[in-house]
PDB file of N, CA, C and O in Angstrom, chain B, residues numbered from 101:
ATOM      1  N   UNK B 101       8.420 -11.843  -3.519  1.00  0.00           N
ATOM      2  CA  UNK B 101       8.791 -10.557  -4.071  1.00  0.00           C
ATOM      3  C   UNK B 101      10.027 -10.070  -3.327  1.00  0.00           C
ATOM      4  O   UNK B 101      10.013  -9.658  -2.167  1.00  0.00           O
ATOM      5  N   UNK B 102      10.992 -10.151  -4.034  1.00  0.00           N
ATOM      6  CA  UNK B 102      12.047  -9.410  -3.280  1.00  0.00           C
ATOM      7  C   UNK B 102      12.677  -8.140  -3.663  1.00  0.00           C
ATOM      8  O   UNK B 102      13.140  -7.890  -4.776  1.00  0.00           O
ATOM      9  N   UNK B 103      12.651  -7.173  -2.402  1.00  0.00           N
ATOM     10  CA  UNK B 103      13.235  -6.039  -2.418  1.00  0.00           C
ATOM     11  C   UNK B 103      14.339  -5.688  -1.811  1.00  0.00           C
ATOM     12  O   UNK B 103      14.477  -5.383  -0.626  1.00  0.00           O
ATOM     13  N   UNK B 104      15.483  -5.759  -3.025  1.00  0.00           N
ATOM     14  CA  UNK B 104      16.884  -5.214  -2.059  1.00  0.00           C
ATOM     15  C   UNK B 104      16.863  -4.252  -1.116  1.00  0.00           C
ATOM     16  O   UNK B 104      17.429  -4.519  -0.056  1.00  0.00           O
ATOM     17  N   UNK B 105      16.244  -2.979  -1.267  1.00  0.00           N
ATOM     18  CA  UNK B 105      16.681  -2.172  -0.502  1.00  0.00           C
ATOM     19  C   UNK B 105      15.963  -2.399   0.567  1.00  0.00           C
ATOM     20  O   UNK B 105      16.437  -1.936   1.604  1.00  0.00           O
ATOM     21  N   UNK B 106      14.519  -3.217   0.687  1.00  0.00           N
ATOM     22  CA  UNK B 106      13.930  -3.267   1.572  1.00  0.00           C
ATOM     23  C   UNK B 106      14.957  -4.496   2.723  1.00  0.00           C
ATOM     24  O   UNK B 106      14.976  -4.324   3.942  1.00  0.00           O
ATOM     25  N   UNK B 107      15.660  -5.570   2.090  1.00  0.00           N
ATOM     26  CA  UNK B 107      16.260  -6.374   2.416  1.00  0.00           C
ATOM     27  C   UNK B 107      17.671  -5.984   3.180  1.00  0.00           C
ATOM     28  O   UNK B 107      18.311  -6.658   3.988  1.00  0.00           O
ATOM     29  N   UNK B 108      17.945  -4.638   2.639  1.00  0.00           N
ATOM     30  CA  UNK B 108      19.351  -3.929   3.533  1.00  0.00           C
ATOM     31  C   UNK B 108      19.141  -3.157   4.897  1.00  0.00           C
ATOM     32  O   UNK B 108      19.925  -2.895   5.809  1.00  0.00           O
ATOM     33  N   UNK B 109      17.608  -2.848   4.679  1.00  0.00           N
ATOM     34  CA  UNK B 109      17.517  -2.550   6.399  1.00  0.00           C
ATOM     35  C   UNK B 109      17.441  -3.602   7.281  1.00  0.00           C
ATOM     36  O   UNK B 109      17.402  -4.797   6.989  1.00  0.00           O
ATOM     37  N   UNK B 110      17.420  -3.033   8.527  1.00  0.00           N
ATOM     38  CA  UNK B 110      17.145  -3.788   9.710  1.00  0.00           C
ATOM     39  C   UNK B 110      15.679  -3.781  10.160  1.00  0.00           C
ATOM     40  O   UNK B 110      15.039  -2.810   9.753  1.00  0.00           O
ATOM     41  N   UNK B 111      15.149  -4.491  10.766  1.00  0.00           N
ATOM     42  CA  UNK B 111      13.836  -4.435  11.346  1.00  0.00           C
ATOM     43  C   UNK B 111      13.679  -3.188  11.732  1.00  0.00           C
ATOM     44  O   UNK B 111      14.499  -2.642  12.471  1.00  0.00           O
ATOM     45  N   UNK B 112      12.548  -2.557  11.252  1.00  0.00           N
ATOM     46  CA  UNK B 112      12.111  -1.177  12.496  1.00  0.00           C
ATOM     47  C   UNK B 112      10.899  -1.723  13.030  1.00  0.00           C
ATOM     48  O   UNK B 112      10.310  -2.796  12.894  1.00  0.00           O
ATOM     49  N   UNK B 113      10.650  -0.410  13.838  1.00  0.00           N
ATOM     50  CA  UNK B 113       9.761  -0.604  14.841  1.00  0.00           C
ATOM     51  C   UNK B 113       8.517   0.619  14.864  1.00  0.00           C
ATOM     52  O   UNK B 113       8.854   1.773  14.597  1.00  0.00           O
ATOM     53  N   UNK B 114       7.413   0.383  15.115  1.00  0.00           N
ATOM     54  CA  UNK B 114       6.678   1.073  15.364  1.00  0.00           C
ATOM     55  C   UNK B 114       6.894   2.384  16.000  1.00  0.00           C
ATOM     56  O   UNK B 114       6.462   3.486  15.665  1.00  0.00           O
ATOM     57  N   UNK B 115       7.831   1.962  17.223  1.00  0.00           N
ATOM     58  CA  UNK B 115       7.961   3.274  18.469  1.00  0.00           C
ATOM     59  C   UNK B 115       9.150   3.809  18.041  1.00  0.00           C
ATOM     60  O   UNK B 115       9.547   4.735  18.748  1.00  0.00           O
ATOM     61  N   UNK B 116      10.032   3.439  16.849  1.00  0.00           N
ATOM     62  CA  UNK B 116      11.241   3.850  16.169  1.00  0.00           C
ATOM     63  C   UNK B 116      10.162   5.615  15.294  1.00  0.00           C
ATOM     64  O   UNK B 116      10.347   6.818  15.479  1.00  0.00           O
ATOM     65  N   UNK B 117       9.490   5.121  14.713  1.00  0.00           N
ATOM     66  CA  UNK B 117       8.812   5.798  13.284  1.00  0.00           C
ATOM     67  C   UNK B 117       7.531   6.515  14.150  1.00  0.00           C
ATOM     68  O   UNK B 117       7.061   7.422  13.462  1.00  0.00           O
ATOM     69  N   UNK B 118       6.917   6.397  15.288  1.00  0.00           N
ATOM     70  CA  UNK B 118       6.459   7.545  16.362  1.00  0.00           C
ATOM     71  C   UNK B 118       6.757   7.969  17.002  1.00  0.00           C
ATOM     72  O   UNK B 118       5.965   8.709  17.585  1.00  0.00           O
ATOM     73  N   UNK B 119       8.537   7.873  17.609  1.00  0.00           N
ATOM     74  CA  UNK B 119       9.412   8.721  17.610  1.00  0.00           C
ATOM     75  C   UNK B 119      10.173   9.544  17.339  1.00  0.00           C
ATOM     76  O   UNK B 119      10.882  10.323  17.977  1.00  0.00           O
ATOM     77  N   UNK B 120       9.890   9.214  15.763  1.00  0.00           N
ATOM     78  CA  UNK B 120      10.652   9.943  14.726  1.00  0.00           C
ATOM     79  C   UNK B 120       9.722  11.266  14.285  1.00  0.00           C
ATOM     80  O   UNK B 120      10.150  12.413  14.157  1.00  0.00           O
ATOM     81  N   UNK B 121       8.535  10.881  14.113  1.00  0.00           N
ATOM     82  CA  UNK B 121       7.153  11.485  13.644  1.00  0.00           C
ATOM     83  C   UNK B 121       6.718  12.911  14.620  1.00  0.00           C
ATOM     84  O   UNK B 121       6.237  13.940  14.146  1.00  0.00           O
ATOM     85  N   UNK B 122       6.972  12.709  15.841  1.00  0.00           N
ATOM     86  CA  UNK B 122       7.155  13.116  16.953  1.00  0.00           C
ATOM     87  C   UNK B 122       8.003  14.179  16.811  1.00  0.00           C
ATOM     88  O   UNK B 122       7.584  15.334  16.742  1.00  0.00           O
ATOM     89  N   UNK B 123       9.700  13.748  16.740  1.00  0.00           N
ATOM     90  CA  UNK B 123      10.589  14.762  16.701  1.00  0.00           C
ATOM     91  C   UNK B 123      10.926  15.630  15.692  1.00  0.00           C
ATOM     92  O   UNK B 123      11.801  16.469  15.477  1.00  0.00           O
ATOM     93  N   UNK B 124       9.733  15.063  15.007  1.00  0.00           N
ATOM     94  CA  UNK B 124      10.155  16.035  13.279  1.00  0.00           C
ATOM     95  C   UNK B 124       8.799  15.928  12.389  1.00  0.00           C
ATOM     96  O   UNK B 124       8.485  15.276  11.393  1.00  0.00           O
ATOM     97  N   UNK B 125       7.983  17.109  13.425  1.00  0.00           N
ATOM     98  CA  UNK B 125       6.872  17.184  12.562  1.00  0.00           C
ATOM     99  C   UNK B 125       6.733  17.270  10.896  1.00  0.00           C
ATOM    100  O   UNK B 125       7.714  17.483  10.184  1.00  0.00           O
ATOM    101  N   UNK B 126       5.671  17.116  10.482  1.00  0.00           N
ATOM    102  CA  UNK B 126       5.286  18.154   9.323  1.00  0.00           C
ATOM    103  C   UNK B 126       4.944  19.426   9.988  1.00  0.00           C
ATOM    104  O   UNK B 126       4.453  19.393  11.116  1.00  0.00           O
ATOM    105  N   UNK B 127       5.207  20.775   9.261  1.00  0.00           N
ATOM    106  CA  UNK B 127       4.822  21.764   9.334  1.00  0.00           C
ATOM    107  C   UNK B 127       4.523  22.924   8.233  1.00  0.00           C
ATOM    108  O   UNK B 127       4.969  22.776   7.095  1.00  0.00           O
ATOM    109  N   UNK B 128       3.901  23.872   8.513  1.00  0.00           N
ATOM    110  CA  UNK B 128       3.608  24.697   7.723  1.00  0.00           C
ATOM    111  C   UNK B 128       5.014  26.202   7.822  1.00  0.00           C
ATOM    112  O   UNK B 128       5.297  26.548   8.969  1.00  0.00           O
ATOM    113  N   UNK B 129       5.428  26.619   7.163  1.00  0.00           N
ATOM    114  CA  UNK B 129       5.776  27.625   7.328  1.00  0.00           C
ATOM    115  C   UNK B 129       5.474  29.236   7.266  1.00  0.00           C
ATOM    116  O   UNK B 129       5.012  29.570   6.175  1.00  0.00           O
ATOM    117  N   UNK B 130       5.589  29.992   7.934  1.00  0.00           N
ATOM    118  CA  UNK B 130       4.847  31.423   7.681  1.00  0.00           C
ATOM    119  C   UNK B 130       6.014  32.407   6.857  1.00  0.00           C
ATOM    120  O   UNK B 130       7.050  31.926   6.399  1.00  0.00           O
ATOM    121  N   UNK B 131       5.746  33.492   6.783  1.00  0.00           N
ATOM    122  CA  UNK B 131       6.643  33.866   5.033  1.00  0.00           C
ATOM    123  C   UNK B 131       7.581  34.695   6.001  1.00  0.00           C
ATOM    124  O   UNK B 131       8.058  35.750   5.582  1.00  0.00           O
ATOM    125  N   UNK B 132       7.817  34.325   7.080  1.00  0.00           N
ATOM    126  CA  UNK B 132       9.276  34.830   7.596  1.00  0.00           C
ATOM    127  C   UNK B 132      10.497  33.751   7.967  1.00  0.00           C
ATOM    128  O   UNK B 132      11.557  33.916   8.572  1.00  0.00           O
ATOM    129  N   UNK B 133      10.014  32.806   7.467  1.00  0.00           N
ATOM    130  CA  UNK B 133      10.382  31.329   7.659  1.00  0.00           C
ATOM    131  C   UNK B 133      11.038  30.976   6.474  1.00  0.00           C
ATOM    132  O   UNK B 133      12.028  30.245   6.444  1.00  0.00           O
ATOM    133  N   UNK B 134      10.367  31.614   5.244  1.00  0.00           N
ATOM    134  CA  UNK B 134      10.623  30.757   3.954  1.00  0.00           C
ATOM    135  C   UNK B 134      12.052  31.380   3.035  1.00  0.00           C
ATOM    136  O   UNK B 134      12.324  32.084   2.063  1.00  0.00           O
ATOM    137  N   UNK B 135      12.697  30.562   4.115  1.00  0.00           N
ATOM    138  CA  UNK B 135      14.466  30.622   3.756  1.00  0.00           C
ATOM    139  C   UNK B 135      15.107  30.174   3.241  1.00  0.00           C
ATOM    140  O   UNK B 135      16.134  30.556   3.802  1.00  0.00           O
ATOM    141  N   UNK B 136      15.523  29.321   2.200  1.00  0.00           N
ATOM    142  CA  UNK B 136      16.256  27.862   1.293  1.00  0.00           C
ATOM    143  C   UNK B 136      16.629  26.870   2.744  1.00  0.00           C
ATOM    144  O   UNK B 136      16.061  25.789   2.898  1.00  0.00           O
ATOM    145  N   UNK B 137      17.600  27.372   3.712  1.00  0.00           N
ATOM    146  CA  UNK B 137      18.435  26.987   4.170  1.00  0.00           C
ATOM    147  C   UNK B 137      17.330  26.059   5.568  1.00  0.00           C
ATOM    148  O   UNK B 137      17.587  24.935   6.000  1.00  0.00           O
ATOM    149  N   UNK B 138      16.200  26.898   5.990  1.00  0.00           N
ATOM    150  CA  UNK B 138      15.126  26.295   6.556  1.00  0.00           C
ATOM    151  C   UNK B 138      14.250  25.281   6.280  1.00  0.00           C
ATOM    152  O   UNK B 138      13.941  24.357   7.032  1.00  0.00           O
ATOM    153  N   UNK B 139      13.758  25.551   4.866  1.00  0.00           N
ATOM    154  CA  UNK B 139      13.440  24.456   4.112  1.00  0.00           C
ATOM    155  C   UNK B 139      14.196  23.260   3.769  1.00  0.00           C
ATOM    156  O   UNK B 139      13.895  22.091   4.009  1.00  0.00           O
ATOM    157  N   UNK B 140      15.180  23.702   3.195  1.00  0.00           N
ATOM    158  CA  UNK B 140      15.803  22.292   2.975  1.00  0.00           C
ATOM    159  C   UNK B 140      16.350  21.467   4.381  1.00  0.00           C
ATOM    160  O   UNK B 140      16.557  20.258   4.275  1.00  0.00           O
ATOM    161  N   UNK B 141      16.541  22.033   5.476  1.00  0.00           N
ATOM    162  CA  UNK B 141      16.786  21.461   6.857  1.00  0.00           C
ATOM    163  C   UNK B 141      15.445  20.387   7.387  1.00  0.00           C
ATOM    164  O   UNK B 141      15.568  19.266   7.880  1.00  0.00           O
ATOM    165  N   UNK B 142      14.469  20.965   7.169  1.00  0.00           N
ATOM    166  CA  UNK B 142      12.673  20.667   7.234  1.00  0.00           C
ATOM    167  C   UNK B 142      12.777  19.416   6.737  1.00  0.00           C
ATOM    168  O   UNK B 142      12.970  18.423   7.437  1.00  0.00           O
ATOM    169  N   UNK B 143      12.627  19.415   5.265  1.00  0.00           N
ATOM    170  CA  UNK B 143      12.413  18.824   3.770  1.00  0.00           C
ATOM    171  C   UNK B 143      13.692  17.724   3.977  1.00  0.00           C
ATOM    172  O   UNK B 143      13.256  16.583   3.824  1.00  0.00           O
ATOM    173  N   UNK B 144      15.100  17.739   4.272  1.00  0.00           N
ATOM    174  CA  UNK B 144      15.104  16.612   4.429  1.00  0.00           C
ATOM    175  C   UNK B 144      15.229  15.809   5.509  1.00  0.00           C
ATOM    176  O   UNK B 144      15.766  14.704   5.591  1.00  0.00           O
ATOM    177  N   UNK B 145      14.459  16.737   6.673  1.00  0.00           N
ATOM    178  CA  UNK B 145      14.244  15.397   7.889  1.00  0.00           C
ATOM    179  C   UNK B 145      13.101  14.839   7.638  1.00  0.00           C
ATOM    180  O   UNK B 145      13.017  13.689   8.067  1.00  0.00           O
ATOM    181  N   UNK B 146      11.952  15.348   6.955  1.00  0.00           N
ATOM    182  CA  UNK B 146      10.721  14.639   6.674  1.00  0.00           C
ATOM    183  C   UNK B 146      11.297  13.791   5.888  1.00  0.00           C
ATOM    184  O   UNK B 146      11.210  12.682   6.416  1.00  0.00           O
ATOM    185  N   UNK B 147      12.212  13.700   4.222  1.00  0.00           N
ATOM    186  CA  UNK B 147      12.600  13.010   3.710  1.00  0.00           C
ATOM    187  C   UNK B 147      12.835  11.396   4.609  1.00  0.00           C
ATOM    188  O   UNK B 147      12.107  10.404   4.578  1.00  0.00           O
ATOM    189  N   UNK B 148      14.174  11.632   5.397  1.00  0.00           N
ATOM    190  CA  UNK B 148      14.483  10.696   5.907  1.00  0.00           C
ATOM    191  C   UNK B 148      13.028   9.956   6.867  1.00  0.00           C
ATOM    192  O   UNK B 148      13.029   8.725   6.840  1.00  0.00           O
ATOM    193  N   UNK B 149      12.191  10.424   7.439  1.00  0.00           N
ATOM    194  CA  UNK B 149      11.191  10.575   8.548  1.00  0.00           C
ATOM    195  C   UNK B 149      10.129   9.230   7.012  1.00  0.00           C
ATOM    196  O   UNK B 149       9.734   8.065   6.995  1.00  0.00           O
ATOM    197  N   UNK B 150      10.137  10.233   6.196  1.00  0.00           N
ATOM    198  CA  UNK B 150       9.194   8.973   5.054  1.00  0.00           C
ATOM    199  C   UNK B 150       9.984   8.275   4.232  1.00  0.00           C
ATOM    200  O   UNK B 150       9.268   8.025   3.263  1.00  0.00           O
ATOM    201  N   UNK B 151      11.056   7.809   4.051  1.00  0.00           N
ATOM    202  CA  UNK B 151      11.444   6.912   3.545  1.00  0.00           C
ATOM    203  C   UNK B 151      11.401   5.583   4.685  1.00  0.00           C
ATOM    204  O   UNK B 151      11.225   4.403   4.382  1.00  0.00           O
ATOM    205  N   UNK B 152      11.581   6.055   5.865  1.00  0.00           N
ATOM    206  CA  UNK B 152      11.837   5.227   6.662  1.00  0.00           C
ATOM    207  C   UNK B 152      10.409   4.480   7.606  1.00  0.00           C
ATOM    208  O   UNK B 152      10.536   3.632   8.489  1.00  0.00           O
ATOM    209  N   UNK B 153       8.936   5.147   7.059  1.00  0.00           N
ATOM    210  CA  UNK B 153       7.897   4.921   7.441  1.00  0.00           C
ATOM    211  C   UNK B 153       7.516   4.245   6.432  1.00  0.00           C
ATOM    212  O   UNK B 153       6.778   3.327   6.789  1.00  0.00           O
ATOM    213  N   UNK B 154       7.765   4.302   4.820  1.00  0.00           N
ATOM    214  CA  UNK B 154       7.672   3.784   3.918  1.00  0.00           C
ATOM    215  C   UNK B 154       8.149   2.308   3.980  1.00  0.00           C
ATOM    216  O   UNK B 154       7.325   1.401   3.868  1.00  0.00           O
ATOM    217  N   UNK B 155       9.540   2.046   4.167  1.00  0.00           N
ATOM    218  CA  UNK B 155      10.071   1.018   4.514  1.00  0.00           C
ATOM    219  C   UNK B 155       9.502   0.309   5.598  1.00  0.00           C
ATOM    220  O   UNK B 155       9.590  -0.863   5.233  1.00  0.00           O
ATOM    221  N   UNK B 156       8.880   0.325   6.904  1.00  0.00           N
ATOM    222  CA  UNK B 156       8.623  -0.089   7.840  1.00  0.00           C
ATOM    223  C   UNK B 156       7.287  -0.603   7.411  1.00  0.00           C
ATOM    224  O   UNK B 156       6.851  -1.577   8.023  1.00  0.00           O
ATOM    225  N   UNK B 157       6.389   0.050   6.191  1.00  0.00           N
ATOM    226  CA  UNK B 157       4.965  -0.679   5.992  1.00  0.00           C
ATOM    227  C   UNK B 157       5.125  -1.970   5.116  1.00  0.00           C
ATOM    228  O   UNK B 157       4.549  -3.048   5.260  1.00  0.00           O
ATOM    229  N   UNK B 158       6.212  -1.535   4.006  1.00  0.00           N
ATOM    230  CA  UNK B 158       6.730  -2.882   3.113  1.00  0.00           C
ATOM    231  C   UNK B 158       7.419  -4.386   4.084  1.00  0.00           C
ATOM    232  O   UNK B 158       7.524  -5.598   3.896  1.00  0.00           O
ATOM    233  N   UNK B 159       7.828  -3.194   5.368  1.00  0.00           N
ATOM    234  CA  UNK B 159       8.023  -4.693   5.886  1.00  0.00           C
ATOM    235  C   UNK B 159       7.129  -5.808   6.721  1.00  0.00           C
ATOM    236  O   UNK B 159       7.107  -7.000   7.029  1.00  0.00           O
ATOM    237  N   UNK B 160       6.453  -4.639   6.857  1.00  0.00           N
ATOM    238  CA  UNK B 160       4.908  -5.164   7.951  1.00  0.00           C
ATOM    239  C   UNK B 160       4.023  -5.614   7.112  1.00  0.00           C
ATOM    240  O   UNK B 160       3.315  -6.535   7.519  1.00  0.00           O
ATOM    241  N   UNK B 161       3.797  -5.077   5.649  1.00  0.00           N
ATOM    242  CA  UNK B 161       3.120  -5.832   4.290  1.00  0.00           C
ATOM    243  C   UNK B 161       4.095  -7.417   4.050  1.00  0.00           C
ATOM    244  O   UNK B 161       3.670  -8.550   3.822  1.00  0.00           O
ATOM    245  N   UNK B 162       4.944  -7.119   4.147  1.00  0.00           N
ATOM    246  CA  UNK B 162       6.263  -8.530   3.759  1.00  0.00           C
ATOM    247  C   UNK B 162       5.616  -9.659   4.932  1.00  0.00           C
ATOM    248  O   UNK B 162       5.128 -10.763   4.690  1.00  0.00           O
ATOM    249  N   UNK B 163       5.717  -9.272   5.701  1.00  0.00           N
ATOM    250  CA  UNK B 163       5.153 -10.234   7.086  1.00  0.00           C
ATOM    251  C   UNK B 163       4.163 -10.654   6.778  1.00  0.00           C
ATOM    252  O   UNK B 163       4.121 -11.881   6.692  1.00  0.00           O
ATOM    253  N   UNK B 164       2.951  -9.907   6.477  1.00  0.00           N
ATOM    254  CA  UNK B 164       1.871  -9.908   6.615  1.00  0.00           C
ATOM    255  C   UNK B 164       1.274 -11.268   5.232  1.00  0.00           C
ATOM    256  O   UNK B 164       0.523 -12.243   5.244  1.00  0.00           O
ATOM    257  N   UNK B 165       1.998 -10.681   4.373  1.00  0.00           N
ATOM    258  CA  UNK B 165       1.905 -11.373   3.017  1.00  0.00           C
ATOM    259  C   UNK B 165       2.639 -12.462   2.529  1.00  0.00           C
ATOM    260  O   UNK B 165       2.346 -12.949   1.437  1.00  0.00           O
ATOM    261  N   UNK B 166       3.727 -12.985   3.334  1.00  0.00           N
ATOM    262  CA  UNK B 166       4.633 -14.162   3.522  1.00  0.00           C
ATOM    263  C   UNK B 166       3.666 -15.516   3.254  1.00  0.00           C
ATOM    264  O   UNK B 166       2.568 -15.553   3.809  1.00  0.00           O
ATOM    265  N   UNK B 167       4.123 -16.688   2.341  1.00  0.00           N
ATOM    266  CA  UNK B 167       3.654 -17.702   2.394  1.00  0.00           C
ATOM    267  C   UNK B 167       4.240 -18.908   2.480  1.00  0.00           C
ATOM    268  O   UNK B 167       3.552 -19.927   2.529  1.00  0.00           O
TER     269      UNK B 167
END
């Protein structure tokens, strides 16, 4: 099964993506918080934070599932 985009990264790492997880929680916001400019700052470090945890399981599934 091949996946380009999975094929354009580089190896990650475990301590890459619980470092990341780490520096950029999920969170809740309280209604003095809920600013466009806050949210979307939030929203797309989680973005980047799960695309890139996403990618790291397809590749550990790729390994895993190799024949």
């Amino acid at each position: 099964m091949d996946n380009p985009v999975l094929l354009d990264l580089p190896p990650l790492s475990g301590g890459l993506i619980e470092v990341l997880e780490n520096s950029f929680p999920s969170r809740d916001f309280t209604p003095e918080e809920l600013e466009l400019n806050h949210l979307s700052f939030h929203y797309g470090q989680r973005s980047v934070v799960n695309f890139l945890k996403h990618h790291y399981q397809l590749q550990n599934e790729t390994i895993l599932n190799k024949e």
